[in-house]
C-alpha positions in Angstrom: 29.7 26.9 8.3 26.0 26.8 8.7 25.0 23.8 6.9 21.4 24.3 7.5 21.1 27.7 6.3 23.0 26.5 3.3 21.0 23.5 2.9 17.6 25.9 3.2 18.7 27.8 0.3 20.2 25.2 -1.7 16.3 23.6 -1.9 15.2 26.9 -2.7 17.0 26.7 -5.6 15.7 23.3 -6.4 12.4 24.6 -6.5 14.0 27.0 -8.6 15.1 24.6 -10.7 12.0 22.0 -11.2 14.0 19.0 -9.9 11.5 15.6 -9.5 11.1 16.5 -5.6 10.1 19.5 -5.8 7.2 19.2 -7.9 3.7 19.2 -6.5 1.2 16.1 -7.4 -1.7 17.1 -9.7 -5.0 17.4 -9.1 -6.3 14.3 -9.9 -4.3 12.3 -7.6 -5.6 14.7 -4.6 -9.3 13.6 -6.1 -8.6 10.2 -5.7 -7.1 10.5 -2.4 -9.8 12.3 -1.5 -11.9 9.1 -2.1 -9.4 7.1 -0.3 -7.0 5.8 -3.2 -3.8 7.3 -1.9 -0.5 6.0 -1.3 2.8 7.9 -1.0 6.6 7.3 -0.9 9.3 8.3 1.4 12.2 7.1 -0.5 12.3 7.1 -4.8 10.0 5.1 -6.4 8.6 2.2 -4.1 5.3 3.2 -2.0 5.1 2.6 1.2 2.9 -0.6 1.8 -0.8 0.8 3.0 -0.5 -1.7 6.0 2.3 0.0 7.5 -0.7 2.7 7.9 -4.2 2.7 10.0 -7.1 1.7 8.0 -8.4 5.2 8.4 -6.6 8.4 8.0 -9.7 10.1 9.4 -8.8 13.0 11.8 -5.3 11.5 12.2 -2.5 13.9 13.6 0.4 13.5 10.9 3.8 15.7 11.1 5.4 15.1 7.5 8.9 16.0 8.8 11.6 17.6 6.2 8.6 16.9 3.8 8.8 19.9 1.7 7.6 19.8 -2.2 3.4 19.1 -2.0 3.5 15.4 -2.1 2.9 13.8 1.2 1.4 16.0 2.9 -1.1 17.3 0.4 -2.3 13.3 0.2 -2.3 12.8 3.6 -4.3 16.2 4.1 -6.8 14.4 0.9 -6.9 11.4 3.1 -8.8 12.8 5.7 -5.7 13.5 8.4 -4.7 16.6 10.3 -1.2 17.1 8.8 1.3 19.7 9.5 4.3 19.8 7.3 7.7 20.7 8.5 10.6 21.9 6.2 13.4 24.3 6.0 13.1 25.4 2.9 10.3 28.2 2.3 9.8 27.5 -1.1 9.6 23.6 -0.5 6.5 24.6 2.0 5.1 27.1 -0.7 4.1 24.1 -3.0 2.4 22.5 -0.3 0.2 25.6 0.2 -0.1 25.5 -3.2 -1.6 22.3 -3.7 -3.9 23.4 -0.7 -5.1 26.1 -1.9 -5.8 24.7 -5.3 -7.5 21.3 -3.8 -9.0 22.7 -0.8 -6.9 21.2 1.8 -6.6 22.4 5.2 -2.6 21.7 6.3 -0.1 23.4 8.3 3.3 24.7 7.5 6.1 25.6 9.9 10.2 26.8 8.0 12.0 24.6 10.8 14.8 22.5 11.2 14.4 18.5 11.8 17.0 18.5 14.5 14.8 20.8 16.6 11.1 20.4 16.9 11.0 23.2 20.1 7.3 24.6 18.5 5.9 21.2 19.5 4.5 19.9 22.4 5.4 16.4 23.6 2.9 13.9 22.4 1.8 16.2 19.8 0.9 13.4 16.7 0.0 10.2 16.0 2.4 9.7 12.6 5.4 11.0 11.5 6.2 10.8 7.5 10.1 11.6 7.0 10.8 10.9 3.6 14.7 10.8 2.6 16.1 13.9 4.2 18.3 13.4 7.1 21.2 13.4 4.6 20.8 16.8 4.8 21.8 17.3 8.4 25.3 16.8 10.0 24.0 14.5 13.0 20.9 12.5 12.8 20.4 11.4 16.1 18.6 14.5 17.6 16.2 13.7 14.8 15.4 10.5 16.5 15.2 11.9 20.0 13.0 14.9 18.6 10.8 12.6 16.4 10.3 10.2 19.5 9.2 12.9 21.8 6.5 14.3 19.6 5.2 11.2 19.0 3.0 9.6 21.4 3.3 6.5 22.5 2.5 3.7 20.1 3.0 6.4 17.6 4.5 5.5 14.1 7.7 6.5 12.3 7.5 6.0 8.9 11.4 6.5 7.4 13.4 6.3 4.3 17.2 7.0 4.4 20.4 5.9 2.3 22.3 3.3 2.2 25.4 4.4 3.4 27.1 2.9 0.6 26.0 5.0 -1.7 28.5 7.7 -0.8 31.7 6.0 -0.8 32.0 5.6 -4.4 33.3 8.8 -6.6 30.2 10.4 -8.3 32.2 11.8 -12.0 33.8 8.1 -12.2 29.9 6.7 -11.6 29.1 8.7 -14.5 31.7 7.8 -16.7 30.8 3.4 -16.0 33.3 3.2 -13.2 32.5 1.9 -9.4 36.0 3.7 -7.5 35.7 4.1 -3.9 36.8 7.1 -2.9 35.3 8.0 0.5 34.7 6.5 3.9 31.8 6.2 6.3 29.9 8.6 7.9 30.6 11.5 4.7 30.4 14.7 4.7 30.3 16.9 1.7 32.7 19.1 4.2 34.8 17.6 5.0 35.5 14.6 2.5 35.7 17.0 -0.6 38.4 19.4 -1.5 38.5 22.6 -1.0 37.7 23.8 -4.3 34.8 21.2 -4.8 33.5 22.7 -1.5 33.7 25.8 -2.8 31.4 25.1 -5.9 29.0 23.9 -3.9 28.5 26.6 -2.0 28.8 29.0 -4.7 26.1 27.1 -6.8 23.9 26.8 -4.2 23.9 22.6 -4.3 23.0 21.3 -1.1 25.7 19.3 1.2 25.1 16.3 2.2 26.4 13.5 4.7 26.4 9.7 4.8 25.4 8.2 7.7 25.7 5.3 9.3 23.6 2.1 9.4 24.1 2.2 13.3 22.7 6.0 13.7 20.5 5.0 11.1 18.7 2.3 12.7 20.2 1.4 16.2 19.9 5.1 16.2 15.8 4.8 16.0 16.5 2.0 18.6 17.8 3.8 21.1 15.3 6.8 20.9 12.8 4.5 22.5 11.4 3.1 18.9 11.0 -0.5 17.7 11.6 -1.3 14.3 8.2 -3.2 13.0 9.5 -3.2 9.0 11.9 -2.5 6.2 12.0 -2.4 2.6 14.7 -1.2 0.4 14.5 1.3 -3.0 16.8 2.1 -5.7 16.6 4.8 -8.5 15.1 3.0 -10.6 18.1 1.7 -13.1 19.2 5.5 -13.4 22.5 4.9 -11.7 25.2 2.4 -12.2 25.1 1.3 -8.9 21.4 -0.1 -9.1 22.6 -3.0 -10.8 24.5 -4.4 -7.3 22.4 -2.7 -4.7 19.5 -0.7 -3.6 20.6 2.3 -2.0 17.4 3.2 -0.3 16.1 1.9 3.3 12.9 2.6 4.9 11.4 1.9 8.1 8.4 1.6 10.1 9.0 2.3 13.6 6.3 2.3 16.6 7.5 4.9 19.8 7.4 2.1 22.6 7.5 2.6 26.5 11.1 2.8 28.4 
């Protein structure tokens, strides 16, 4: 099956829907930003540390990548960069234009996947913002290699991703107080559900997901041609049993070195 077409209208729904990351930020945060008091996340609730930034956002080139929902890029647009916002969802990109056109930002939005960047020149930005999403594609490494070549050199990756552990324990036992595992590393919501759980989740539009590994995750940056310059970890903020043993959120900063 197409999992990105799926996936594509599964966010559509979301929008739909209200859930938290689809919901544009309000006004006055896009004021303050505007006066530089910004800051953004790329995994739950943690911001991303201003010094993994440049002091100045000033006419910086910024691809927010699978950044759908008018958070990030509407900042970074208040900020003072050049951003261009990159999702597959339509409606995810429609509350980006809508915090533009309410705020007065100038951004761009492209419907594309984040496997393949082919509308983009090589060396086309100085920052990449790619907040939790490559759970949404099968293989993540062409997101490296596409991310890398856009980037030019000395360019910054700024990442957040899961913990792969997340997604070997069984979500309805989670609910009920009980940490079973259940699935194996790298998931995929295709193949390590049934059938008929499978076939909800196409018929109610949920999106599929897939676990990946710590090694495509990070070595995985590595061997695109970036070197990893920090890390934090995130959680969900006490919302889910498993935030009492572990954060299940990475992020990285990553600068697009020389080969």
């Amino acid at each position: 099956m197409n999992t990105v077409e799926h996936n594509s209208k599964a966010w559509n729904k979301k929008v739909e829907d209200g859930v938290v990351y689809t919901k544009p930020v309000n006004e006055d945060r896009i004021e303050k930003a505007k006066t530089g008091d910004w800051e953004i996340t790329v995994t739950t609730g943690r911001a991303v540390p201003k010094e993994w930034f440049p002091s100045s956002l000033k006419g910086l080139s910024i691809l927010c990548l699978a950044s759908g929902g008018g958070q990030q890029g509407p900042m970074l647009a208040a900020a003072g960069a050049e951003v261009t916002v990159v999702d597959i969802s339509e409606k995810q990109l429609e509350q980006d234009q809508f915090v533009a056109e309410r705020d007065g930002l100038h951004l761009n939005t492209i419907q594309g996947s984040m496997s393949d960047l082919h509308f983009f020149n090589d060396e086309s930005f100085d920052l990449i913002v790619h907040p939790v999403s490559n759970v949404f594609v099968e293989n993540i490494l062409p997101v490296w290699m596409e991310a890398s070549r856009v980037l030019k050199e000395n360019g910054v990756l700024i990442s957040g991703f899961t913990n792969p552990l997340l997604y070997i324990f069984d979500d309805e036992q989670e609910k009920k107080g009980f940490l079973e595992v259940k699935h194996s590393i790298p998931f995929s919501s295709v193949s390590n559900i049934n059938e008929e759980e499978l076939q909800q989740h196409i018929e109610n539009n949920q999106t599929l997901e897939f676990g990946h590994t710590l090694e495509d995750q990070i070595q995985g940056q590595v061997d695109a041609g970036f070197l990893i310059a920090g890390l934090y970890e995130d959680d969900f903020g006490g919302s889910r049993l498993l935030d009492n043993y572990i954060k299940t959120f990475i992020a990285t900063r990553a600068i697009k070195v020389s080969r």
